[in-house]
C-alpha positions as CSV (number, residue, x, y, z in Angstrom):
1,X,9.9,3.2,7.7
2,X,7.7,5.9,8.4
3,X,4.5,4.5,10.3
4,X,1.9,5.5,12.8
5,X,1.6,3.1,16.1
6,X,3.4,-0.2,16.8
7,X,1.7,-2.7,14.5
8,X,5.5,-3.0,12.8
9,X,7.1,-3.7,16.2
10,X,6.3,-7.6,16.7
11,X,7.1,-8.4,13.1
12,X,10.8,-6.3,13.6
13,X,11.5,-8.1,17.1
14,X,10.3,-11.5,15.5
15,X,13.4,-10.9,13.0
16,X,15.5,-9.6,16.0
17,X,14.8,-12.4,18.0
18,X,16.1,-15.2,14.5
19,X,19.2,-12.9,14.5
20,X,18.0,-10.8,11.5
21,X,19.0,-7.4,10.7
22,X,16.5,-4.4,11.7
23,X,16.8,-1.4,10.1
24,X,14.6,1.7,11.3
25,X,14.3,5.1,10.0
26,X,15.0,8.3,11.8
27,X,12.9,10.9,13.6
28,X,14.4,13.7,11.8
29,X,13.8,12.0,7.8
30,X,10.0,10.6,9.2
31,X,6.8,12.2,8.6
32,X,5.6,10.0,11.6
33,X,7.8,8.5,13.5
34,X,5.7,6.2,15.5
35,X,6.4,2.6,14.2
36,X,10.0,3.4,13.9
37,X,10.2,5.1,17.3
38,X,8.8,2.0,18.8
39,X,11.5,-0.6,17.5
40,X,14.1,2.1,18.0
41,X,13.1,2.7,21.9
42,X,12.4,-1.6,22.1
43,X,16.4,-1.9,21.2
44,X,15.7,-3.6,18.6
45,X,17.3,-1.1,15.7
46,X,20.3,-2.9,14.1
47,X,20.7,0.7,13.1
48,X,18.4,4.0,12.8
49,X,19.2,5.8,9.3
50,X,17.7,8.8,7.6
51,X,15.5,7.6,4.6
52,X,18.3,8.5,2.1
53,X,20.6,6.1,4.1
54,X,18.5,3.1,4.2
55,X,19.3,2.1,0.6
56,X,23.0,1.8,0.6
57,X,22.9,0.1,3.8
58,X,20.8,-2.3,2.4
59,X,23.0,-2.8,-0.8
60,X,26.2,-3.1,1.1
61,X,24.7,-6.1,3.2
62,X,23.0,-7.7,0.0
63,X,26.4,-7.2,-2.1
64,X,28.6,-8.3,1.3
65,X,26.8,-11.8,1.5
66,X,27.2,-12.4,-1.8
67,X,29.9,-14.6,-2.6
68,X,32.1,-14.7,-6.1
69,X,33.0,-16.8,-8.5
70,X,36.6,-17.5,-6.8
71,X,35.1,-17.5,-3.2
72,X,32.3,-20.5,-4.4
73,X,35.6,-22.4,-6.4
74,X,37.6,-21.5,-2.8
75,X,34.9,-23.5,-0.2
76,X,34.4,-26.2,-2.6
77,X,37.8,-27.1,-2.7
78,X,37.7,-27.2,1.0
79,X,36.1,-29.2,3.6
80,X,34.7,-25.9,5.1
81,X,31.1,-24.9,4.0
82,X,30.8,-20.9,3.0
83,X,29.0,-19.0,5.9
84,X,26.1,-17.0,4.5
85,X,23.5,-14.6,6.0
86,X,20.3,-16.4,6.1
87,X,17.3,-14.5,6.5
88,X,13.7,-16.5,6.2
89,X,15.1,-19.2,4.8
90,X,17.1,-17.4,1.6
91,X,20.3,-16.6,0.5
């Protein structure tokens, strides 16, 4: 989010890099737009949102890698493993 400088850029390319998700705010929504101007223009931006976007983009991918009740009874019954998002080492 909003942030002077680049002390935010090797921490966002570090979860780039482990095929994480980076999601930077927008120059128009920013009261600085340093930090997010600096992963933006690295290419490292899964997407750049306004502020009011950032939320529900982060609730669809937590509620999409969730899985239900049926999917869980679904893999077990097969030999396939679910595929989940991992992201530092959590589901």
């Amino acid at each position: 989010m909003t942030g002077m400088g680049a002390d935010g850029l090797n921490g966002a390319r570090a979860v780039h890099e482990r095929g994480g998700v980076v999601l930077a705010q927008d120059e128009a929504s920013s009261a600085v737009w340093g930090m997010p101007a600096k992963v933006t223009e690295a290419g490292i931006a899964s997407a750049t949102l306004p502020l009011a976007e950032i939320a529900g983009m982060l609730t669809q991918r937590v509620n999409a890698g969730r899985l239900t009740k049926m999917d869980i009874a679904r893999h077990a019954a097969s030999a396939v493993a679910p595929r989940r998002e991992v992201t530092d080492g959590l589901f």
